[in-house]
C-alpha positions as CSV (number, residue, x, y, z in Angstrom):
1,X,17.3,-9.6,28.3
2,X,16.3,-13.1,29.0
3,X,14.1,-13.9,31.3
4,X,13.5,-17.0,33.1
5,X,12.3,-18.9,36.4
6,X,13.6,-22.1,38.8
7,X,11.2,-23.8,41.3
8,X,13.5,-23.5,44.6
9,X,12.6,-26.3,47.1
10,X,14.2,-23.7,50.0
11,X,11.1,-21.5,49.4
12,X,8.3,-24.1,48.0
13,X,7.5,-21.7,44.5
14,X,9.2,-20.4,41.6
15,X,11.8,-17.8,41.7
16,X,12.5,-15.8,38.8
17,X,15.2,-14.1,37.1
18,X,17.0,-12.3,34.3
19,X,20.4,-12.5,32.3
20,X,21.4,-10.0,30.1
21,X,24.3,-11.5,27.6
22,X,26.1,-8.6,25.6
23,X,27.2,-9.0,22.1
24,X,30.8,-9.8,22.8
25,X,30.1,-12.6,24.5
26,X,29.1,-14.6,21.2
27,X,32.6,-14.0,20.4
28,X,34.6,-14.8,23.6
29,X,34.7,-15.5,26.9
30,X,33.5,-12.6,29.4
31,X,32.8,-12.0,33.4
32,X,29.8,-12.7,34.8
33,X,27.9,-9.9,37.4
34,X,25.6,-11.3,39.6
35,X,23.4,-8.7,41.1
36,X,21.5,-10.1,44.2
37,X,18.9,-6.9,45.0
38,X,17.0,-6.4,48.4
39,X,13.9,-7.5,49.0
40,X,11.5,-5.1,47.7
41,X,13.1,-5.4,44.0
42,X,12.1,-7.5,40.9
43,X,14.7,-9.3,38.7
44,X,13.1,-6.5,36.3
45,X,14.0,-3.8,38.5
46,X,17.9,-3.6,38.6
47,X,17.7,-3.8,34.9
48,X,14.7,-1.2,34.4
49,X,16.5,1.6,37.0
50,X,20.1,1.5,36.6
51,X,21.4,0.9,33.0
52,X,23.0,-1.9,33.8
53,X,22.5,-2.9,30.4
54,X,24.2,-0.4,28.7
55,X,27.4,-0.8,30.7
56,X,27.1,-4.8,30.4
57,X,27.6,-3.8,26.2
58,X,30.4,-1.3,26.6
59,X,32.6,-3.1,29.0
60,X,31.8,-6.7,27.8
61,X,29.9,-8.5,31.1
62,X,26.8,-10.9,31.5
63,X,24.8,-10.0,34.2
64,X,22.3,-12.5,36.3
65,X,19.9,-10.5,38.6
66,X,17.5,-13.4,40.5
67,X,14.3,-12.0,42.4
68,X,15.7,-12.7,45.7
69,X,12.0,-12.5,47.6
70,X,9.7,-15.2,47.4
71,X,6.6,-13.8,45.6
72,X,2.6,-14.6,45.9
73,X,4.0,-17.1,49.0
74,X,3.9,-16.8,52.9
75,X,7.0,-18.2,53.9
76,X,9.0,-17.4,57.5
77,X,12.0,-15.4,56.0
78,X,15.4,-16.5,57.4
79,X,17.9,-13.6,58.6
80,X,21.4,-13.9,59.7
81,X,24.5,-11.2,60.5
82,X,27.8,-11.1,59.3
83,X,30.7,-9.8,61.6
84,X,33.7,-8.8,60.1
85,X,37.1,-9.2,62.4
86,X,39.1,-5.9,61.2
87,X,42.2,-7.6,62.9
88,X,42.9,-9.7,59.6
């Protein structure tokens, strides 16, 4: 598991996160999981609870998983909503 950080202007401080690269993907070309948590999670957490490495191995994925909450920064949050027509 590599592990990593970006400044992000958007948020004024440095975001982390982790990518976990199987194996197989030395060898050829694989998908790419990007798990985006909620906002009490660390990049660490995904990886520590769910065993998402283990399944990356067997079934040949990289997985990105970015702390999505700003950390040891105030910042206003932003929310939004997203409606969903069922008539398409």
């Amino acid at each position: 598991m590599l592990r990593d950080f970006h400044f992000s202007s958007t948020v004024g401080c440095k975001m982390k996160f982790g990518v976990y690269i199987p194996t197989k993907a030395e060898k050829e070309k694989v998908p790419l999981l990007i798990f985006l948590s909620g906002l009490t999670c660390t990049e660490q957490n995904f990886i520590t609870k769910s065993g998402v490495q283990r399944l990356a191995s067997e079934y040949g994925f990289i997985v990105a998983n970015p702390d999505t909450s700003p950390r040891r920064r105030r910042t206003s949050m932003l929310f939004f909503s997203v409606s969903f027509d069922e008539n398409i």
